[in-house]
C-alpha positions as CSV (number, residue, x, y, z in Angstrom):
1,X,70.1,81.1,83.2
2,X,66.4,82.6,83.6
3,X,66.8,83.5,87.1
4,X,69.8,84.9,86.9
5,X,70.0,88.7,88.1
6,X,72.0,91.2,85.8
7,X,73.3,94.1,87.0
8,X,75.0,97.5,85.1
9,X,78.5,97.6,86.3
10,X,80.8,101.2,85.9
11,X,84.5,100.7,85.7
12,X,86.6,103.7,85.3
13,X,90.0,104.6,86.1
14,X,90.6,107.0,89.8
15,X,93.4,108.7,89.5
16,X,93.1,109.4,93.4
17,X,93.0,106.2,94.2
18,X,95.7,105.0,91.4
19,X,93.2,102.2,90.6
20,X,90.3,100.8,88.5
21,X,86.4,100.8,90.6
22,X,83.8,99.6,89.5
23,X,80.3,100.4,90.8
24,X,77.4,98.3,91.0
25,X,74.7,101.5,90.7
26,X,71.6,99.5,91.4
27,X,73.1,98.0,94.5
28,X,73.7,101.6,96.6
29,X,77.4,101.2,97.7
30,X,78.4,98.3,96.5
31,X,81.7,99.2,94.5
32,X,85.0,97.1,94.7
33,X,88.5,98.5,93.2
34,X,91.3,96.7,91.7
35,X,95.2,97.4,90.0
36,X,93.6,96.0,86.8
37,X,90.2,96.3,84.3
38,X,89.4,92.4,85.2
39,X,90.7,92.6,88.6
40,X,87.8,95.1,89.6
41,X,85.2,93.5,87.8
42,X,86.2,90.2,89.1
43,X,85.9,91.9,92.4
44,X,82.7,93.3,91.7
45,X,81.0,90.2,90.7
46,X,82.1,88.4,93.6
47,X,80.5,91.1,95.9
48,X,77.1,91.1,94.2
49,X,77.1,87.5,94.8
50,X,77.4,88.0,98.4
């Protein structure tokens, strides 16, 4: 899709927070969490969307 907009996406583990985040750097504080890898990316996408 050509106008589609693409976004980097970090997901690590936090051991403070006993679950996966994953942060959306060009969108400043847009982060979502989740017990699982797809979980917090599924997360995240559905944020940006928003």
């Amino acid at each position: 899709m050509p106008n589609e907009i693409r976004y980097e996406i970090i997901l690590y583990w936090s051991k403070d927070d006993q679950s996966f985040i994953a942060e959306i750097p060009e969108l400043p504080g847009c982060a979502a969490d989740g017990t699982t890898y797809q979980e917090a990316l599924a997360k995240a996408e559905s944020v940006m969307s928003e």
